[in-house]
N, C-alpha and C positions, 0 to 999 in steps of 0.2 A: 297537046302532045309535046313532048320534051324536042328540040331540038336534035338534028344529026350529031354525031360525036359528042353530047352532053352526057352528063352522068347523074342520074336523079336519083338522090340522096335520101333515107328516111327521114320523116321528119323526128326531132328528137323528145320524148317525153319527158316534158318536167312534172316532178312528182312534187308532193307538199314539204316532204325533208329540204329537198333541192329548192324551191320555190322561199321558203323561212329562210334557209342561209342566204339565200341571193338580197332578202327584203332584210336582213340583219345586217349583210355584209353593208349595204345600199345604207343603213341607218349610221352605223360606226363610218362610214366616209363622210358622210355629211356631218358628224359631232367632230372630227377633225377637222373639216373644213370651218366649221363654226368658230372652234378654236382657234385655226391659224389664220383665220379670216381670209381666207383664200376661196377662188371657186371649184367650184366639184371637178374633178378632169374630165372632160369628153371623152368615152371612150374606157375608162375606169375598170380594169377589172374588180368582177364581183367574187363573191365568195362561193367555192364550188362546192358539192356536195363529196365530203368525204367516204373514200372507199370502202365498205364493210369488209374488217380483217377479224381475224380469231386474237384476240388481244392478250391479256393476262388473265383475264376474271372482272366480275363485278359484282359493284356493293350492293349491298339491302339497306336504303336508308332509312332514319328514325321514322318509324311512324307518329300517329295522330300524338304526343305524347298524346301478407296473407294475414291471415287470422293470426298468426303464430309470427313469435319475433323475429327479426331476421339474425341467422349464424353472422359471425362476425367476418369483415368483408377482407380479411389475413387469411381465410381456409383456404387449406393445399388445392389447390388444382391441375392434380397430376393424376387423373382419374377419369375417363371417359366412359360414358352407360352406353353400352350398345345394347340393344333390347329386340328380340324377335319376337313378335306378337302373335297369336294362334289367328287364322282367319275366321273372322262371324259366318256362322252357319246359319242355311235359308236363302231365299231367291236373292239374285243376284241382284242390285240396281240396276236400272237404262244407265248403257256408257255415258261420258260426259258431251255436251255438243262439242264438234271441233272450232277451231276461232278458223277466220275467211287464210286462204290458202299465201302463204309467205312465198317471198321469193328465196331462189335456190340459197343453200349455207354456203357461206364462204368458205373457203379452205386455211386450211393452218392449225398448229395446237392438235394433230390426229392422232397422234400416241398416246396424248395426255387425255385426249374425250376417251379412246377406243380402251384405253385402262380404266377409265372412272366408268364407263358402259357397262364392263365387265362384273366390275365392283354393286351396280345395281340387278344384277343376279344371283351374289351370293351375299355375304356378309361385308358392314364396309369396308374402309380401309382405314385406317388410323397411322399418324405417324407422333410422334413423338412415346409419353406412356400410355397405354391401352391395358386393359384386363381384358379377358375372355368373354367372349357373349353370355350377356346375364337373361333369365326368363325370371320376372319377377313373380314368388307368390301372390297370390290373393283375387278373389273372385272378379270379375269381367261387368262392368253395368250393363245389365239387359236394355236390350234397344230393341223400339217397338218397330213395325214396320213403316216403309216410309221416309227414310233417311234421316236427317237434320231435323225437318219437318215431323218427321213421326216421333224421334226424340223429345222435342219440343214441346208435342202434344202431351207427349206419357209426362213430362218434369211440370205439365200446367195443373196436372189433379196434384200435387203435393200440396197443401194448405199452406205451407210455411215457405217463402222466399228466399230463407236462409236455407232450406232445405234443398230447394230448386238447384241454388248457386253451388253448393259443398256436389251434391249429384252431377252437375254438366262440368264441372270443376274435374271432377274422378272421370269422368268420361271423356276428359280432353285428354289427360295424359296416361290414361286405362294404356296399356295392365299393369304402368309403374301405380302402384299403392301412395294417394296423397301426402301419406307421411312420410314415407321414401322420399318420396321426390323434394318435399319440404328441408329434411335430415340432408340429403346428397347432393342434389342438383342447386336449387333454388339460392341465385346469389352465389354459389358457391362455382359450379361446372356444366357445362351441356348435358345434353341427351337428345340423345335420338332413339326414335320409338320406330321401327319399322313391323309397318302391319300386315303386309301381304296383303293388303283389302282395298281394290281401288275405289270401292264406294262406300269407305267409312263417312266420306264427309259429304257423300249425295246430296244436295241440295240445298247447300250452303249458299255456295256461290259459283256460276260458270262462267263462260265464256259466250253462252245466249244471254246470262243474265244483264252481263258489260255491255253486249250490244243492243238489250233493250233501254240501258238505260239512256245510251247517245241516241237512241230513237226515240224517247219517250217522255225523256227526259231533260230539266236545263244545266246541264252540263258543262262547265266552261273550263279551256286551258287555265291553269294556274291555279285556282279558286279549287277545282275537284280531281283535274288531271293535269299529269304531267306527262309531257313527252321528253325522252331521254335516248341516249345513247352513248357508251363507254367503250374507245378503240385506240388503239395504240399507247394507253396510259394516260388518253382526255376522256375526263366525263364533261357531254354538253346538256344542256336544256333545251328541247325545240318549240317551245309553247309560244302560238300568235294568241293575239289578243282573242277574244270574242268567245263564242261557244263553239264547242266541240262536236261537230256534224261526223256523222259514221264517214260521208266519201274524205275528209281528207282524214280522220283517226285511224282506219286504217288503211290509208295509203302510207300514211308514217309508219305504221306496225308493216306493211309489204316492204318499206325497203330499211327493214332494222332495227327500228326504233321501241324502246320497251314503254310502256303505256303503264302509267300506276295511277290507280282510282285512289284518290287522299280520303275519302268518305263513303266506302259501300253501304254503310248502315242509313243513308240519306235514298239510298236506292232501292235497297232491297229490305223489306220486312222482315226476314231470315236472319239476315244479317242483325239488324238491329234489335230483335228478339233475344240472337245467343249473346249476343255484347251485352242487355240491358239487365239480361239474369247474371253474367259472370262477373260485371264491377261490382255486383254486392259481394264476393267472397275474398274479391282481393281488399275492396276498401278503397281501393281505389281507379280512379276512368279506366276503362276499357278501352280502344282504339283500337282501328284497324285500316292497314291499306289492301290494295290486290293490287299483282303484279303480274301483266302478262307481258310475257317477252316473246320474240321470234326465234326458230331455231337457230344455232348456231351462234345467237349474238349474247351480248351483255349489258348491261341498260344503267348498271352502278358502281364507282369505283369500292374498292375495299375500303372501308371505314368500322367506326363502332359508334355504336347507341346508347342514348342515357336514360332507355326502359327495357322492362325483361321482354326478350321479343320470343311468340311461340309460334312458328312457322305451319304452318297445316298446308302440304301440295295436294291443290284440287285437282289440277290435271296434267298430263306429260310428267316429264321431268327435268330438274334441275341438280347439276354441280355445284356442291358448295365446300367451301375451306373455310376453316374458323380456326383462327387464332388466340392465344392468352396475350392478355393485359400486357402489355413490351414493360411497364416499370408500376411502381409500389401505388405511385398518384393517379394512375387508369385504371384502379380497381375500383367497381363501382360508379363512374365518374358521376358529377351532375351534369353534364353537359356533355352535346356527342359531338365527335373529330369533325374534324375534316378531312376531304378525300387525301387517302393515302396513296401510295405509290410501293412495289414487289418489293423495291428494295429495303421499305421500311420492316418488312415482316417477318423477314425470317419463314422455320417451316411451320405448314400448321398441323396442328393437335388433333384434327378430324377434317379428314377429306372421303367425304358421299355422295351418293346421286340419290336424292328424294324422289320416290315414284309416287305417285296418287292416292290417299289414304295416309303415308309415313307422316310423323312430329320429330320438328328440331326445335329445340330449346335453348338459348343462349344466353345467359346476364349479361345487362349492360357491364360495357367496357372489353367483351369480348368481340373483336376484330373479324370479320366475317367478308365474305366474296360469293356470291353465286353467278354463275355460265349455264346457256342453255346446250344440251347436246345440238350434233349437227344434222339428226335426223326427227326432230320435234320441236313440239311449243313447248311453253312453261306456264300454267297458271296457279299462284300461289296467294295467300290470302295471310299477311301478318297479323297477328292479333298482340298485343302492348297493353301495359299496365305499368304500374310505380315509379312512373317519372315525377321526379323531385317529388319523392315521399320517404327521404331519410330521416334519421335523425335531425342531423346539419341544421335539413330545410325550418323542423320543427324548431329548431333553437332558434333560427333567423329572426321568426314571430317571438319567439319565449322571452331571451334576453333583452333584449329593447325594451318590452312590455317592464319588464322585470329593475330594470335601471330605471322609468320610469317612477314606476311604483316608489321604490328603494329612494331615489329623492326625494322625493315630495313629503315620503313618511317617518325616515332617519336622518338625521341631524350631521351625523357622523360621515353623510355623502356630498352634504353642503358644505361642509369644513374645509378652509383654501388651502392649498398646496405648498410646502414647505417655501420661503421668498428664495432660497438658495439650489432645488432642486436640481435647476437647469446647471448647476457649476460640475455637479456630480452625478450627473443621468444622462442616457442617449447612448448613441452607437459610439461615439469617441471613448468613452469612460467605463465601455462594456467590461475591460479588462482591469478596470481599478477598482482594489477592493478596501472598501472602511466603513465604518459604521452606520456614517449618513447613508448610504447605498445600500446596505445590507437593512436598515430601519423602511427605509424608504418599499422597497421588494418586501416586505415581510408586513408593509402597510395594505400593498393593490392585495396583495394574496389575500388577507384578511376581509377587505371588501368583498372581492371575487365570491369567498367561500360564502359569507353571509349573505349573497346577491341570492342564494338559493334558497331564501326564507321567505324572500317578496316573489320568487318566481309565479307567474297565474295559471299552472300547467293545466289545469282543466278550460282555461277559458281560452289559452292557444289552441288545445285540442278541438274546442269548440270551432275556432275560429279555419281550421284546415278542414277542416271535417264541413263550413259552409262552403268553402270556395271547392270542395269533390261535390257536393250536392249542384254548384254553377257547374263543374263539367260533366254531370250524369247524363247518361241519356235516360229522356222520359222511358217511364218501366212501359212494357207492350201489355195490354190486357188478353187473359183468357176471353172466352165467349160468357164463361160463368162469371167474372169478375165483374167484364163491360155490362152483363144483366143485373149485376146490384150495384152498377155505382154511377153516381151522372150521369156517365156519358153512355148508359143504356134507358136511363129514362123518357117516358115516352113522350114528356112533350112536344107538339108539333101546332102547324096551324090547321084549322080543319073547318068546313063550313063557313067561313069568314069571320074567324076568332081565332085566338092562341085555345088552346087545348090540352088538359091532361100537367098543367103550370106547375100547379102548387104539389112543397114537397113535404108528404103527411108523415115527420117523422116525430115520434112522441115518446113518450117518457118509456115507455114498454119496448121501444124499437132496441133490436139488436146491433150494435157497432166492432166495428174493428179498423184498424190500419190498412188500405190497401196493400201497400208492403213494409216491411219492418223500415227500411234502408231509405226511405223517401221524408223525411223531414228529420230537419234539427232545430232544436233549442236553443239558442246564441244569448245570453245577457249581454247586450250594449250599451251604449250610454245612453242614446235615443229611447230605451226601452227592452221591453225584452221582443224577439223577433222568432218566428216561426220560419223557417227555409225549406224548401219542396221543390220536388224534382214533377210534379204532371204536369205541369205546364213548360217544360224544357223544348226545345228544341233537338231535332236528330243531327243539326249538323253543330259541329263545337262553338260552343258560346255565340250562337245566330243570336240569343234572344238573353236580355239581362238578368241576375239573380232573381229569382222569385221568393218574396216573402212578404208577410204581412205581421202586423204589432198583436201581440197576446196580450191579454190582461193578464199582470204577474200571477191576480188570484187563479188564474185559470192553468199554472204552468201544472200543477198538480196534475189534473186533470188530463194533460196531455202527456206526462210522467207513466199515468197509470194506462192508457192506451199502445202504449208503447212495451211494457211493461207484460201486460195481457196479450201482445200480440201470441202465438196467431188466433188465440182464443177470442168469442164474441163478448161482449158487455153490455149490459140496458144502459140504456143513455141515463134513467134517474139512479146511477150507481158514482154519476163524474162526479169528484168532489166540488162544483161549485156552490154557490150561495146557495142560489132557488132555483127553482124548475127552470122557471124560463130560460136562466143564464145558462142550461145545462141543453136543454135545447137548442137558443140559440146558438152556442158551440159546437151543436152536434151536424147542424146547419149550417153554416159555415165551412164546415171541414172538408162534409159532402159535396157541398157545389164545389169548392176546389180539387173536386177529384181524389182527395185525402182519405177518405171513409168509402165503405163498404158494408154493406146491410148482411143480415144471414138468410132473410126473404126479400125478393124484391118486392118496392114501396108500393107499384102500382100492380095490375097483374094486365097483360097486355091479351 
């Protein structure tokens, strides 16, 4: 019992936000102190936990980093697609789970929530130039029932991979028509797609599914999550070392902190199914983060990204402002900002509140900010594609190769440099004009043009097209696929023997590619090398390039496979020597999960 006249005080909860700053603040004393070789102060204050305010907004930053060329990266961008989508008809989805209960929204920024709230009841809001709401023609992808999942199922009978991909392609950005989107948006401006349907994206990914995977799963600060928070114009990081246990992940989400999962496709089969079919259509990696944030707060300063990012809101909603390019060298960029700050941005071109089911689309370079309202969560799911896959990038590989080449084979690149050069070249002499200067400029130019005769443009392409096959994620099988290929074969041990071993495929056996998109052909100098994505890993580059050495005579052989996809072919139709080698290849392929039968081998 307390004493007479004493006053007994609660005791105070430290939470894991507060707890990291105090063990952060406690670290940066002691790197001073180490520095100024001094001792720690007794008594020292620590670092306190900062008050949750209604700040300016917050970024979306770069996640994990088409068929058709890209418009050139000069198109206008004074055009905004606002898009009202019909709602799917038929039973409704189960709501989404809610994430564990936040603490209260801070106050501030009420005008500005309470107009952009408004704004997610009717049509958005635009400032800069806008056009009128557009309803795009053209038919709606039928979705099976089932959400994501039932989608998934119906896109796994299409035989063709490429089919699959161009299908879940049109169904992300339904009801804009893929060639719209390609022609107007793509590289060139946003879109927003609002659908009225909060369970377009059913079962993608939730907010049960994040907390199964800190339950379930080895989850670690920095490595899969990040913890964040953006107030008064700082963005911090709050990530301790070690793995990411549900009691402190979301005591950090209770007092503010936005939680972003760097690899949902490591967690969730869903996830990694829609990604593994959609990098075939772009060509390139697929990526994705999730983003849950607590009401009221903001988790990323404004920045821009150096991939196309397409925003899918899984649940609640989110404010967001997107900005253009501030100058001519951030259109496109290869590289994303750094956090920015209000006063850098000027006003933006599209400010909305994405509800549950809506798509924002922004090309890199485009300047973006989202805020949660102060009566909701936020969970949203980035999905990224064509980081450094410009031209530029392609030239990086091409010209080298190409000067290379261009030495070794003309004469006229080994030839030395005038002995007087240096008296009349350089930034001094930019302005002096005579003949040796003018011969001199009129000599690189000529190299230059001719350097495009030794260029090895199929063998650069080769060479980007193996280092997307290192960031693929392994393709996900049907139930039909896994039954004709390896990894549904029945060997096992059984009776006290291996059992059911041997794989009886013969000159009569029917083959094909498992998918079009999962191996390439590289000529190196080593040899020639075959490159395959089934033995990838889910999370980005866990596990090294896969590929093994082809017999050159055999490169035909894997030509015509490719070639025939998605049609089957008898194994004695591969152009090699004799039976066997045609066999043996066809063996080979199978074990590495490369082939697919049109019966399975064994009958189980």
């Amino acid at each position: 019992m307390a004493a007479s006249g004493s006053v007994v005080r609660p005791q105070r909860r430290l939470s894991a936000l507060l707890a990291y700053r105090q063990a952060a603040g406690a670290q940066q004393l002691e790197r001073q102190r180490r520095r100024r070789r001094t001792p720690l102060p007794v008594g020292g204050k620590r670092a306190k936990a900062r008050p949750r305010r209604d700040g300016p907004g917050s970024g979306d930053p770069e996640p994990q980093a088409l068929l058709q060329p890209p418009p050139s990266a000069t198109a206008p961008l004074d055009r905004v697609e606002r898009v009202e989508a019909r709602p799917r008809r038929g039973p409704e989805p189960e709501a989404p789970p809610q994430p564990p209960p936040s603490a209260a929204a801070p106050q501030g920024r009420v005008e500005q929530v309470k107009e952009a709230a408004k704004e997610a009841a009717g049509s958005p809001k635009t400032k800069g130039h806008g056009g009128p709401a557009a309803r795009p023609s053209g038919p709606r992808p039928a979705v099976a029932g089932g959400g994501v999942v039932g989608l998934l199922r119906q896109l796994g009978r299409l035989e063709d991979s490429r089919q699959r991909a161009a299908e879940l392609f049109r169904w992300l950005v339904a009801p804009v028509p893929p060639e719209e989107f390609l022609g107007r948006h793509w590289e060139r401006e946003p879109l927003l797609v609002r659908r009225g349907d909060p369970g377009y994206y059913a079962g993608l990914f939730s907010t049960a599914d994040f907390d199964a995977a800190l339950r379930d799963s080895e989850v670690h600060f920095g490595t899969h999550l990040d913890v964040t928070s953006y107030a008064e114009g700082v963005r911090e990081t709050h990530n301790p070392s070690g793995r990411a246990l549900p009691a402190v992940v979301w005591d950090f989400y209770q007092n503010g902190c936005s939680l972003r999962l760097l690899c949902p496709q490591a967690f969730s089969p869903t996830v990694w199914h829609f990604l593994s079919i959609l990098q075939e259509h772009f060509g390139s990696m697929a990526g994705a983060n999730t983003y849950l944030t607590p009401p009221g707060t903001q988790g990323f300063a404004p920045h821009y990204d150096d991939i196309e990012a397409f925003v899918l809101q899984l649940e609640g909603k989110k404010h967001w402002r997107v900005y253009r390019p501030r100058r001519d060298t951030e259109v496109l960029p290869q590289f994303s900002s750094a956090n920015l700050t209000q006063a850098e941005l000027g006003e933006p071109m599209l400010e909305t509140v994405l509800e549950a089911g809506d798509l924002l689309y922004f090309p890199r370079g485009f300047i973006h900010q989202g805020d949660c309202l102060p009566d909701v969560h936020s969970l949203h799911i980035t999905v990224s594609s064509y980081q450094r896959n410009s031209w530029g990038d392609l030239l990086e590989k091409l010209l080298p190769a190409a000067l290379q080449m261009a030495v070794e084979e003309d004469v006229e690149y080994r030839q030395g440099l005038p002995m007087d050069y240096l008296r009349y070249m350089g930034v001094a002499n930019s302005d002096t004009v005579n003949a040796h200067r003018t011969a001199f400029m009129e000599k690189v130019q000529s190299l230059i043009k001719k350097l495009v005769d030794y260029a090895p443009i199929d063998a650069a392409v080769d060479q980007r097209a193996k280092a997307f096959l290192h960031d693929c994620l392994p393709p996900m099988l049907t139930q039909s696929e896994k039954s004709l290929s390896v990894y549904g074969f029945p060997a096992r041990w059984q009776d006290g023997g291996p059992c059911s071993v041997s794989i009886p495929i013969t000159k009569d056996t029917e083959v094909r590619l498992l998918h079009h998109g999962i191996v390439r052909l590289c000529n190196e100098e080593a040899g020639v090398m075959l490159y395959y994505t089934t033995e990838n890993s889910r999370v980005y580059h866990k596990e090294e390039p896969k590929f093994f050495e082809i017999d050159p005579e055999h490169t035909d052989s894997i030509e015509l496979l490719l070639s025939s996809y998605p049609n089957h072919i008898r194994v004695d139709t591969l152009p090699c020597e004799t039976l066997e080698d045609k066999i043996s290849l066809a063996m080979l392929l199978f074990e590495k999960g490369i082939l697919t039968t049109k019966k399975p081998l064994v009958q189980v």
